[in-house]
Residue frames relative to the residue before (quaternion, step in Angstrom):
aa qw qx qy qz dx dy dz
X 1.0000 0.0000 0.0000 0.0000 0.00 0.00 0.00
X 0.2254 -0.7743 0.5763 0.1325 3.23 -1.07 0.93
X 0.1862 -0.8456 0.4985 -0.0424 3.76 -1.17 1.55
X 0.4291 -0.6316 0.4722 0.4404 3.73 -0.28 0.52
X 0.5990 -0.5192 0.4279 0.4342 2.99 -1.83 -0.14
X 0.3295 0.6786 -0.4235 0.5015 3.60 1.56 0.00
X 0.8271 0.4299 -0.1518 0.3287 2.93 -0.51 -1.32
X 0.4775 0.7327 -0.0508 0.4823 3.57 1.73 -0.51
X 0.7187 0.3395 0.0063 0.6067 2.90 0.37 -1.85
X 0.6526 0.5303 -0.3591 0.4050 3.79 0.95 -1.02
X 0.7191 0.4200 -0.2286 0.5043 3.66 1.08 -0.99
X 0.6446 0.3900 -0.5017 0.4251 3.48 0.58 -0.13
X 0.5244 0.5193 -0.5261 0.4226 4.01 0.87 -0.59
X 0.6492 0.5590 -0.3112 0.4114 3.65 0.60 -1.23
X 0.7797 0.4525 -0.2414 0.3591 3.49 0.96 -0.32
X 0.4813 0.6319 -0.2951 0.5310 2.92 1.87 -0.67
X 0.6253 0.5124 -0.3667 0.4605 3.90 0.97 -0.81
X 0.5736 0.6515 -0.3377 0.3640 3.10 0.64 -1.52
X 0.7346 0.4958 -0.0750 0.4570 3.77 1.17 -1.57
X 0.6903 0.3693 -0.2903 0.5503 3.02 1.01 -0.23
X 0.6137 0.4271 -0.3960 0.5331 3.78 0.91 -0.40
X 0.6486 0.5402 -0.3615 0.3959 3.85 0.74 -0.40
X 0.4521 0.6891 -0.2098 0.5261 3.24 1.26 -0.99
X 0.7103 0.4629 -0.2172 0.4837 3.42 0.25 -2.08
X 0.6940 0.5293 -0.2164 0.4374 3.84 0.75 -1.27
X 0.6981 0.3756 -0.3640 0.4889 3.96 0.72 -0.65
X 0.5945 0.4025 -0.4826 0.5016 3.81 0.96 -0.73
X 0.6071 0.4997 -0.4785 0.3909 3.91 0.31 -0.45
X 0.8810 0.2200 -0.1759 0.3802 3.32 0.29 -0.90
X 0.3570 0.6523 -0.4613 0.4839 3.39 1.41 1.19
X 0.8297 0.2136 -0.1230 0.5008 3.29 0.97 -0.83
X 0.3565 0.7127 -0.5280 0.2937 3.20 1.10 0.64
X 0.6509 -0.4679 0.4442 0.4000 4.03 -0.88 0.24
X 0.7927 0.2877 0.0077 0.5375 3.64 -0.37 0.69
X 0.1541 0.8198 -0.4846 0.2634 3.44 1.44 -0.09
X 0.7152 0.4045 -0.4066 0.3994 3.94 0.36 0.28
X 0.3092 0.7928 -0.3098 0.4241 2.96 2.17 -0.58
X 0.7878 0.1445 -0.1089 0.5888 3.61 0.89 -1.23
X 0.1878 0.7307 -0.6552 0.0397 3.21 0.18 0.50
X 0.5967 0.5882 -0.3492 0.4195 3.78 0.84 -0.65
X 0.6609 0.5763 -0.1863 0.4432 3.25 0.95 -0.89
X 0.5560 0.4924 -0.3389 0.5775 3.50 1.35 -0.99
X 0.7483 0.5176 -0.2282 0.3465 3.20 0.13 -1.37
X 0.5497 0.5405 -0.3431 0.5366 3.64 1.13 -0.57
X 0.6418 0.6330 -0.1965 0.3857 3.52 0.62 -1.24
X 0.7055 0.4508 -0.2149 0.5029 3.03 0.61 -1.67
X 0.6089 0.4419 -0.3873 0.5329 3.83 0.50 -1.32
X 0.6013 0.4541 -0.4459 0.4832 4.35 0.28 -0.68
X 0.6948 0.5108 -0.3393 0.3758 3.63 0.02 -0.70
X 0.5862 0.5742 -0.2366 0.5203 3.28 1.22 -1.27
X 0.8907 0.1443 -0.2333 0.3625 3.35 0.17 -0.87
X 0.2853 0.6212 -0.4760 0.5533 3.52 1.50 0.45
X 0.8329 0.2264 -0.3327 0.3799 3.68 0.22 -0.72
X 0.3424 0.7577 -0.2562 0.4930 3.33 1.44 0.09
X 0.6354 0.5598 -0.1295 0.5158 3.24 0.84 -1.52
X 0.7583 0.3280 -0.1686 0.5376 3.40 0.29 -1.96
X 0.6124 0.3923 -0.5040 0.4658 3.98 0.13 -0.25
X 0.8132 0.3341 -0.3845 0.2815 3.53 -0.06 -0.46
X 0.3646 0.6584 -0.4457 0.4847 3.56 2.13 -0.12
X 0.6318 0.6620 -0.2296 0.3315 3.37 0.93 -1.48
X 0.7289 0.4718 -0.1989 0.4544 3.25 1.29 -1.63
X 0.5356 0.5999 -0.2975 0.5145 3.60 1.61 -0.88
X 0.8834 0.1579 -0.2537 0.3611 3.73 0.16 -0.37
X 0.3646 0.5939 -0.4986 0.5154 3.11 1.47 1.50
X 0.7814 0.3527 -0.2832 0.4299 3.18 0.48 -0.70
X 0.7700 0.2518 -0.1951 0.5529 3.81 0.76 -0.87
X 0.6551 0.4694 -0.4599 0.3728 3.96 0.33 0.35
């Protein structure tokens, strides 16, 4: 599929949030009481974060090479 440089730039900002609200969500639920309680929840997160940054490097690599 072919994406402006709009359309680009629009999904990596959208990803950067995405990272920063996930982020915001593992310190929360690290230091909640009981913090093993969520361990599923960390762990979900963490694997989101991963592939959010995943996501944005290879957006990154896309609007090096074709923009």
């Amino acid at each position: 599929m072919d994406f402006s440089k709009e359309e680009l730039i629009e999904a990596k900002r959208q990803i950067h949030s995405i990272l920063h609200k996930l982020n915001a969500s593992i310190i929360t639920l690290e230091n909640k009481e009981n913090a093993h309680r969520y361990k599923s929840q960390i762990t979900l997160a963490k694997r989101r974060v991963q592939a959010m940054e995943i996501a944005e490097v290879l957006i990154t690599k896309e609007m090096e090479e074709n923009l």
